[in-house]
LUMRO-540942 format. One record per residue (C-alpha): x, y, z. Coordinates in steps of 0.02 Angstrom, whole numbers, plus 50000, padded with zeros to 5 digits. Example, Ala and Ser with C-alpha at 12.3 -4.5 7.8 and 13.67 -1.06 7.14 Angstrom:
2
atom x: 50615&y: 49775&z: 50390
atom x: 50684&y: 49947&z: 50357
! end
This chain:
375
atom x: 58683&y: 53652&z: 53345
atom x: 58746&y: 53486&z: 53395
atom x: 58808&y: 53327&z: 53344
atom x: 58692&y: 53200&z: 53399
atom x: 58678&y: 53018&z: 53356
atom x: 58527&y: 52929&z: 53345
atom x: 58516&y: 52730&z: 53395
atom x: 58393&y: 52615&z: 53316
atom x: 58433&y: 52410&z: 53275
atom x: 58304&y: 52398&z: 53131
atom x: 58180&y: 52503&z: 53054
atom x: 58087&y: 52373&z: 52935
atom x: 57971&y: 52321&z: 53061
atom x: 57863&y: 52497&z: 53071
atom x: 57777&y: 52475&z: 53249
atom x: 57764&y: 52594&z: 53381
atom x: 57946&y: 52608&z: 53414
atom x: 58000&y: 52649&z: 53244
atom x: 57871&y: 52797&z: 53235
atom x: 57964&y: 52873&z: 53415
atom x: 58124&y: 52836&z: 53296
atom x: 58068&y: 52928&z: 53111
atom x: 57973&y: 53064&z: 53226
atom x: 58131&y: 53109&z: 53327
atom x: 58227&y: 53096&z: 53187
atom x: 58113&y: 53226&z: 53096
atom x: 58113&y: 53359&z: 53247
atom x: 58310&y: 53334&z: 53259
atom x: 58359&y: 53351&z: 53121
atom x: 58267&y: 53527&z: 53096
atom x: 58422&y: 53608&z: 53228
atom x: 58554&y: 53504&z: 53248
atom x: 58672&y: 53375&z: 53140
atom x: 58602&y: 53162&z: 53148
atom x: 58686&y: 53026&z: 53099
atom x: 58576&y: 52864&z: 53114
atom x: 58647&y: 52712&z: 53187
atom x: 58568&y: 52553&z: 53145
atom x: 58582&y: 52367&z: 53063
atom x: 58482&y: 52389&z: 52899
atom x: 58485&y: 52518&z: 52766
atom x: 58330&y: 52619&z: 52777
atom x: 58205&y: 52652&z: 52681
atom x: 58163&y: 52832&z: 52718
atom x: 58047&y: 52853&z: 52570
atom x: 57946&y: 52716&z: 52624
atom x: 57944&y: 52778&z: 52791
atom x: 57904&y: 52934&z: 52761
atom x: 57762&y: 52889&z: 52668
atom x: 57716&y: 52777&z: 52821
atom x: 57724&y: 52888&z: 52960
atom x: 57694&y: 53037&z: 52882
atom x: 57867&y: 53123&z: 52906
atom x: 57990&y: 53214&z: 52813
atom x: 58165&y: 53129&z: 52867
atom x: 58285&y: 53212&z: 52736
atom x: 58444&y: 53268&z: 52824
atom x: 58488&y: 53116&z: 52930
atom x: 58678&y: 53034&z: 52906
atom x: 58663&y: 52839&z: 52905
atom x: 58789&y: 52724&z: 52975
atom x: 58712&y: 52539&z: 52957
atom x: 58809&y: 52353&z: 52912
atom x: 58758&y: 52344&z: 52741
atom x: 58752&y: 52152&z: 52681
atom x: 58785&y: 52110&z: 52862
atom x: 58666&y: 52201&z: 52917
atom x: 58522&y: 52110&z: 52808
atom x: 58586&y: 51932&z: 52864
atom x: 58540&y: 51980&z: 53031
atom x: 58374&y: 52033&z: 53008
atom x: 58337&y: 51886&z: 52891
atom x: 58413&y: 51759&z: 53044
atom x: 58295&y: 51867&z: 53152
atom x: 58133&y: 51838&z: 53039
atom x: 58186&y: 51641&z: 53036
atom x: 58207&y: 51623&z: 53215
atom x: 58041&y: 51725&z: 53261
atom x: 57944&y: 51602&z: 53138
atom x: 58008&y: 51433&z: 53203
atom x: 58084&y: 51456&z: 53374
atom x: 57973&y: 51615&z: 53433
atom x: 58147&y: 51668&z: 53480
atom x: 58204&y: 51862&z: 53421
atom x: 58352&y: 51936&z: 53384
atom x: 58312&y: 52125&z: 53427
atom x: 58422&y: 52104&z: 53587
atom x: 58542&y: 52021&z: 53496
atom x: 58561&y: 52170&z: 53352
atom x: 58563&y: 52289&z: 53463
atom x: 58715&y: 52247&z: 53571
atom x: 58810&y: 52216&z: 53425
atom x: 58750&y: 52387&z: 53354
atom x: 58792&y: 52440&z: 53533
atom x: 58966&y: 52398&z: 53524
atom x: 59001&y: 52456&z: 53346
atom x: 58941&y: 52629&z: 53418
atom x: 59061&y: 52625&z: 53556
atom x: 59202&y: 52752&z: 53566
atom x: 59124&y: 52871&z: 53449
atom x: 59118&y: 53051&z: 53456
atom x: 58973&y: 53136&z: 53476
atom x: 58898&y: 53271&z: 53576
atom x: 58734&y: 53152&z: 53632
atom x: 58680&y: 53000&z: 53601
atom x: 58484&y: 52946&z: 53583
atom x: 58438&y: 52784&z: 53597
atom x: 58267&y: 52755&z: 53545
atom x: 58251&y: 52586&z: 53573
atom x: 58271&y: 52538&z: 53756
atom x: 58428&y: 52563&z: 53874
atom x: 58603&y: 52532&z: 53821
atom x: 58795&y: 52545&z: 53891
atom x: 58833&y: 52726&z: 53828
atom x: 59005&y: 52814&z: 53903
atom x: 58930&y: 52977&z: 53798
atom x: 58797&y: 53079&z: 53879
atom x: 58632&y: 52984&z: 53826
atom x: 58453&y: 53010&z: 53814
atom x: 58367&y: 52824&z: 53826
atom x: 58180&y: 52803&z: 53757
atom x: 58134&y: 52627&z: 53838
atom x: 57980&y: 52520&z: 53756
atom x: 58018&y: 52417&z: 53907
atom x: 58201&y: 52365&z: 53978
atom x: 58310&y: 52248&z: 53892
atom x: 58407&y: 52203&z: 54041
atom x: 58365&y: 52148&z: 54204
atom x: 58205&y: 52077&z: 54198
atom x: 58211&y: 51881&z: 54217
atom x: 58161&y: 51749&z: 54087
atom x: 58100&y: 51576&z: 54136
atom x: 58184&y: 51496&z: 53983
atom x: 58365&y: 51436&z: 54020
atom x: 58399&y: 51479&z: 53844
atom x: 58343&y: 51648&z: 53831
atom x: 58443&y: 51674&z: 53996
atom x: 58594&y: 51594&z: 53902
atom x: 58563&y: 51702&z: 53740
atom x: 58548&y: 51862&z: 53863
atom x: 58721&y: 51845&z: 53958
atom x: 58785&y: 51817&z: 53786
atom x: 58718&y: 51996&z: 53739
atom x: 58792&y: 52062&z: 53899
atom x: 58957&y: 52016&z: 53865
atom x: 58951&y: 52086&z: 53679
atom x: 58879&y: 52271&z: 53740
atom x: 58982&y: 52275&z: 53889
atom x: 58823&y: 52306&z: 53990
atom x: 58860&y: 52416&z: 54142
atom x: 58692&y: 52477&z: 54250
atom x: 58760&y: 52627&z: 54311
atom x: 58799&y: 52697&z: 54153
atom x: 58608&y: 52670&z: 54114
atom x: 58554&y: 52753&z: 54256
atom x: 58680&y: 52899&z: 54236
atom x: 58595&y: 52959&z: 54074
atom x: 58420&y: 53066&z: 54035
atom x: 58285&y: 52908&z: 54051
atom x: 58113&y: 52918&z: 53974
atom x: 57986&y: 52791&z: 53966
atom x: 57821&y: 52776&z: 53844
atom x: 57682&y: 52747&z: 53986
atom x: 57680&y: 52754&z: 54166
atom x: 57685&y: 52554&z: 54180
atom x: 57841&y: 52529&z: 54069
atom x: 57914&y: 52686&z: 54193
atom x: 57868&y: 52565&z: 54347
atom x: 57951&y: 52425&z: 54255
atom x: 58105&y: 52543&z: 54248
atom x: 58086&y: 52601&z: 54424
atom x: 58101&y: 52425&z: 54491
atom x: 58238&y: 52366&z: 54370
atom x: 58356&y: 52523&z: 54398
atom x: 58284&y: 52629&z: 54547
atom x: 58261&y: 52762&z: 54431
atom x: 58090&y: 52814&z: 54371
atom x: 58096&y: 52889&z: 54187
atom x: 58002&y: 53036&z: 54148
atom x: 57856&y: 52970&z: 54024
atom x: 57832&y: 53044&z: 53866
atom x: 57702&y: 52954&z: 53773
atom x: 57743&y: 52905&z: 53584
atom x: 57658&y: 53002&z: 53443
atom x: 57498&y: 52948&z: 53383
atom x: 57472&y: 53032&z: 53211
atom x: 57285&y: 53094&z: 53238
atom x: 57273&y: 53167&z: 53069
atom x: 57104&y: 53115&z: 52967
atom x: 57011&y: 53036&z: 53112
atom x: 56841&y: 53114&z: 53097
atom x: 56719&y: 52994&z: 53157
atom x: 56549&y: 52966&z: 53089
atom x: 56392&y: 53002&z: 53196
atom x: 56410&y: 52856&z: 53324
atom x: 56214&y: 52827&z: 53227
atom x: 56300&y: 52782&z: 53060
atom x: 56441&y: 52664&z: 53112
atom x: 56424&y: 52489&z: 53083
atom x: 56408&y: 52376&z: 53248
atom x: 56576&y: 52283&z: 53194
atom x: 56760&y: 52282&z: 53276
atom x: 56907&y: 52353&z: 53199
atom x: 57098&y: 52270&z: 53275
atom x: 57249&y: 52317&z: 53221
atom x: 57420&y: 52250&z: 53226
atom x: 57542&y: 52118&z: 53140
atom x: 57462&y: 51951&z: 53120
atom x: 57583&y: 51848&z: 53257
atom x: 57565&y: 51754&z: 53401
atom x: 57582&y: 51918&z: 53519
atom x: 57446&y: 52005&z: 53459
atom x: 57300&y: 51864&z: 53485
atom x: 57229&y: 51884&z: 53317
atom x: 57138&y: 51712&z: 53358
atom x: 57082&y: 51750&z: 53531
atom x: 57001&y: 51917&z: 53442
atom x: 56893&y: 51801&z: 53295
atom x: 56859&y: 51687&z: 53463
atom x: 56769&y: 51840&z: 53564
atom x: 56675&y: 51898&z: 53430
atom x: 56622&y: 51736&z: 53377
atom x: 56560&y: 51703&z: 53550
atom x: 56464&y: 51858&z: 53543
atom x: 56377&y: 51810&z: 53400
atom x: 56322&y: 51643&z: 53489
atom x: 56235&y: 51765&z: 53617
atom x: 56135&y: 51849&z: 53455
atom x: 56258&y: 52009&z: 53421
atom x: 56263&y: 52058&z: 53267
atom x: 56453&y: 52119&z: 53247
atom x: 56576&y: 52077&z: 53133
atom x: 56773&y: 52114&z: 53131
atom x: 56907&y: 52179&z: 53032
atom x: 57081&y: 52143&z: 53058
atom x: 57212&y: 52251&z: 52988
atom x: 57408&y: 52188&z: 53000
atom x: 57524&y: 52123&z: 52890
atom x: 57579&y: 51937&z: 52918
atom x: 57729&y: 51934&z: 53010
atom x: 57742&y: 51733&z: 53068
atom x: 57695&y: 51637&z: 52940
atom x: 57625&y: 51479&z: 53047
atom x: 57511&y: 51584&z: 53149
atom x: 57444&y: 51677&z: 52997
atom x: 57390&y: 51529&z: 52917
atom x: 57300&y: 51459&z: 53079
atom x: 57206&y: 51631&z: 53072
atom x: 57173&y: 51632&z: 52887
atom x: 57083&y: 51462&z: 52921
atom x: 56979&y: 51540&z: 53059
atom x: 56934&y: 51670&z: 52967
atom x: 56888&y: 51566&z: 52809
atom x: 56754&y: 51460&z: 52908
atom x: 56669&y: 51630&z: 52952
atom x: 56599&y: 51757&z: 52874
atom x: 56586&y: 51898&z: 52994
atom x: 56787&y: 51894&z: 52987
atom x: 56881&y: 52018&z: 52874
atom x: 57071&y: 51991&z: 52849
atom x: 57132&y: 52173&z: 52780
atom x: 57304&y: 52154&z: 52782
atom x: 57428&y: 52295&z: 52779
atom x: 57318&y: 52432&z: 52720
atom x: 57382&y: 52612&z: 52668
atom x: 57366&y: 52727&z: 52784
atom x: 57194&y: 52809&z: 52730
atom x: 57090&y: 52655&z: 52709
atom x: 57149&y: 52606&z: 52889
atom x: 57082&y: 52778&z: 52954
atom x: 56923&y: 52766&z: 52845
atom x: 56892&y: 52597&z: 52931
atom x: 56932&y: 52624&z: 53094
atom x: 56817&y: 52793&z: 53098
atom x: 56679&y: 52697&z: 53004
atom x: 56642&y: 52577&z: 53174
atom x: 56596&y: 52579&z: 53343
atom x: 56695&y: 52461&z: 53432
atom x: 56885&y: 52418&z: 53436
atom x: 56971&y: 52254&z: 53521
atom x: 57165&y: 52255&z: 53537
atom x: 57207&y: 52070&z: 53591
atom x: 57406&y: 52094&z: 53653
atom x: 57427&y: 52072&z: 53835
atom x: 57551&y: 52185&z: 53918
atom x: 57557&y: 52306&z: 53789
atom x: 57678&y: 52444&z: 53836
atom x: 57585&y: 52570&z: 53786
atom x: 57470&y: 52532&z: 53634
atom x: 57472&y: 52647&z: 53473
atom x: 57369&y: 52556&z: 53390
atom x: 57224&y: 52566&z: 53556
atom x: 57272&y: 52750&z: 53522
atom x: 57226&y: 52754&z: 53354
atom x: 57054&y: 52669&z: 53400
atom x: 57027&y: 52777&z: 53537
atom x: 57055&y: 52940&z: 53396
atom x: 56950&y: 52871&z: 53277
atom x: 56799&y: 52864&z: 53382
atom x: 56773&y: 52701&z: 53449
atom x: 56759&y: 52587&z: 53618
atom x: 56912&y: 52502&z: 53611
atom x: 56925&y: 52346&z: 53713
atom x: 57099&y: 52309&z: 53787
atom x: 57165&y: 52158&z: 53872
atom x: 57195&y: 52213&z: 54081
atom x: 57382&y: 52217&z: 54069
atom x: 57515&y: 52353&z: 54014
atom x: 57513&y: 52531&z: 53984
atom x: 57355&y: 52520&z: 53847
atom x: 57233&y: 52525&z: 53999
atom x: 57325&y: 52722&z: 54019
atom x: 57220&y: 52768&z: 53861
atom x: 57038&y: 52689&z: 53910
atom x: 57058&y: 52769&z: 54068
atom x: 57075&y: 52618&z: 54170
atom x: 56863&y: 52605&z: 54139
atom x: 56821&y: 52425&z: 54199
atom x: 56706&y: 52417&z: 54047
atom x: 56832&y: 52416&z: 53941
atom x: 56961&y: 52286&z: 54013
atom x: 56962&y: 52108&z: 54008
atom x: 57056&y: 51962&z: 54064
atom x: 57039&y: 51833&z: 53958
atom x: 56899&y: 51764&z: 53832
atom x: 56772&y: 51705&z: 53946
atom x: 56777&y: 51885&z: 54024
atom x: 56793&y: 51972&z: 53875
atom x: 56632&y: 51903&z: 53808
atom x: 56532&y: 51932&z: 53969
atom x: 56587&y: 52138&z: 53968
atom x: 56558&y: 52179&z: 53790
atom x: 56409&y: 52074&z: 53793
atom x: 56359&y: 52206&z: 53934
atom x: 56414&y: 52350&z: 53827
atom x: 56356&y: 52311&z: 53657
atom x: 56172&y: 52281&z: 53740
atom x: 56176&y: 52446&z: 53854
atom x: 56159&y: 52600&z: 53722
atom x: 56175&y: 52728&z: 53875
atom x: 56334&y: 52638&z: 53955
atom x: 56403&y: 52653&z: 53776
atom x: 56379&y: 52848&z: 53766
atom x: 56435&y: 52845&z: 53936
atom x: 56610&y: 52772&z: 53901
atom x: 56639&y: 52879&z: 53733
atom x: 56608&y: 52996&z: 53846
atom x: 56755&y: 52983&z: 53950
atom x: 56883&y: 52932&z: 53847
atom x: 57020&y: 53048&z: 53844
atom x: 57094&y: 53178&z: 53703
atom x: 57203&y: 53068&z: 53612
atom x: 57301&y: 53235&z: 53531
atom x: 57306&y: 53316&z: 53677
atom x: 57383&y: 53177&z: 53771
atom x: 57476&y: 53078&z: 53640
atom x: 57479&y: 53201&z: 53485
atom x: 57657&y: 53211&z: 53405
atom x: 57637&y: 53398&z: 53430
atom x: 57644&y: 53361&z: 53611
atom x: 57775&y: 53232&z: 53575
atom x: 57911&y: 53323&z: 53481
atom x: 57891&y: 53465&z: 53610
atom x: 57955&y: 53351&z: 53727
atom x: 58093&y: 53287&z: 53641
atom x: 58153&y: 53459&z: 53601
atom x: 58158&y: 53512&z: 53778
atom x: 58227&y: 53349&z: 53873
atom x: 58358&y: 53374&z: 53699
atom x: 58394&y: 53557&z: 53748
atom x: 58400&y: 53527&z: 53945
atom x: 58522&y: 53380&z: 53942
atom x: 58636&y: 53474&z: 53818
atom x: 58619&y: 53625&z: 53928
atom x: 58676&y: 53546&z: 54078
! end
């Protein structure tokens, strides 16, 4: 058994890299002793309930008060300057953890400054990759100076990345190419209907922001119904920018063939998703995609913007990429009119559980956990 400490800024948010987090967390803590190290208290009840884990025996370490300023200065800044202050958190959560004792550290979001032995799960790098914006490049040296940022630190501890574009990312950033170990899709209850009783519709997922192209999404399939498809959409996401949402609200008001879901428990989201044949995810340079996942384990064609890790899960198939709207509307106007291209294409898509299953996942922790404090 071992005393390991876990590193994580903020948990509230519950995307893709706070599932890695609550799922390591859960396989960790069934062998060896965890103390959490993050910003905001929390809430593993809800979480659990989220991600379907059983986090129980996990010390916490967070800022309290402080803590909960920071994210709330974070929300404010994301919803009228598009600025974030995830970087931010975390080198100040980097430095609090500085000089403790433990027997490994495990970052599990992105690379940090870590005199300890250290496993590092990157979602993509925090340093080295340049900005255009003088003030993000500002705001960045700032956040060097508070973490103490030293490179070959980073590229002294156990890297891992969560697809094979965010390891190339890496690879030209450091010159070291982290071993990818894909982030745990929870398959459980996708059992897709007969591809003959799904409704010709689109399921997207994700937070309703900027990032995630909610409008580009009603644009496409509002262009495809110009061309005589009959598909609707669903989108399911909480609101998390204000400003946007209400742009997309509006778009969504002035047609009908647009459903706003919102943040829908779990079951309803799998019920929906596994109830229609197509699925559009409208980020570009998604590092890997959990929610394409999810589509893709439900049953569907999901359609993914040509950019990022999420082109890993369709297989890199043409017919499934786009580039923008105008292309977007001339390949799933192809698809949606070619029934055998269609079979085709589910076809090949690949065994989500197999290849992104948390079985598969916490296997992999366990043994890059066991190998590092081995050696």
């Amino acid at each position: 058994m071992a005393d390991i400490a876990v590193f994580h800024p903020d948990l509230t948010s519950r995307g893709g890299g706070e599932a890695v987090c609550m799922n390591i967390l859960d396989t960790l803590e069934e062998d060896h002793t965890v103390t959490l190290y993050t910003i905001v208290s929390p809430d593993f009840d809800g979480l659990n309930e989220y991600y379907r884990t059983n986090v129980s025996d996990v010390g916490v370490d967070h800022f309290g008060p402080v803590g909960s300023a920071l994210a709330t200065a974070g929300a404010v800044a994301a919803e009228y300057a598009d600025v974030t202050f995830g970087r931010l958190q975390s080198s100040i959560l980097n430095r609090y953890l500085d000089g403790r004792d433990h027997d490994l550290i495990f970052s599990t979001y992105n690379e940090f400054s870590f005199d300890s032995p250290a496993i590092q799960y990157i979602h993509f790098p925090n340093f080295g990759v340049s900005r255009n914006s003088r003030v993000y490049r500002v705001y960045d040296r700032i956040c060097d100076v508070i973490d103490g940022f030293d490179k070959s630190q980073i590229c002294e501890s156990t890297l891992l990345a969560n697809s094979e574009w965010t390891a190339g990312v890496v690879e030209d950033v450091y010159d070291v190419r982290p071993d990818v170990v894909y982030p745990p899709v929870d398959t459980a209850g996708f059992e897709g209907a007969p591809w003959s009783d799904r409704e010709a519709g689109f399921v997207s997922i994700g937070r309703v922001e900027p990032s995630k192209h909610v409008l580009r999404n009603i644009e496409i399939v509002s262009r495809l119904h110009q061309r005589g498809h009959d598909v609707h959409i669903h989108h399911i996401g909480p609101v998390a920018h204000d400003g946007y949402a209400q742009k997309v609200s509006e778009a969504a008001d002035q047609r009908e063939f647009v459903q706003l879901e919102g943040a829908l428990p779990r079951r309803e989201l799998v019920d929906l998703v596994c109830s229609h044949r197509y699925g559009l995810h409208g980020k570009k340079e998604e590092h890997f995609g959990m929610a394409v996942a999810e589509l893709a384990a439900g049953g569907t064609l999901p359609f993914v913007h040509d950019s990022g890790g999420q082109r890993e899960i369709v297989d890199r198939r043409r017919e499934l990429l786009y580039q923008d709207v105008d292309t977007a509307v001339e390949t799933l106007d192809r698809v949606l009119g070619d029934p055998a291209r269609q079979e085709r294409l589910r076809e090949a898509l690949p065994d989500v559980e197999a290849l992104y299953g948390r079985t598969r996942f916490r296997e992999s922790i366990r043994d890059t956990v066991d190998r590092v404090l081995e050696s």
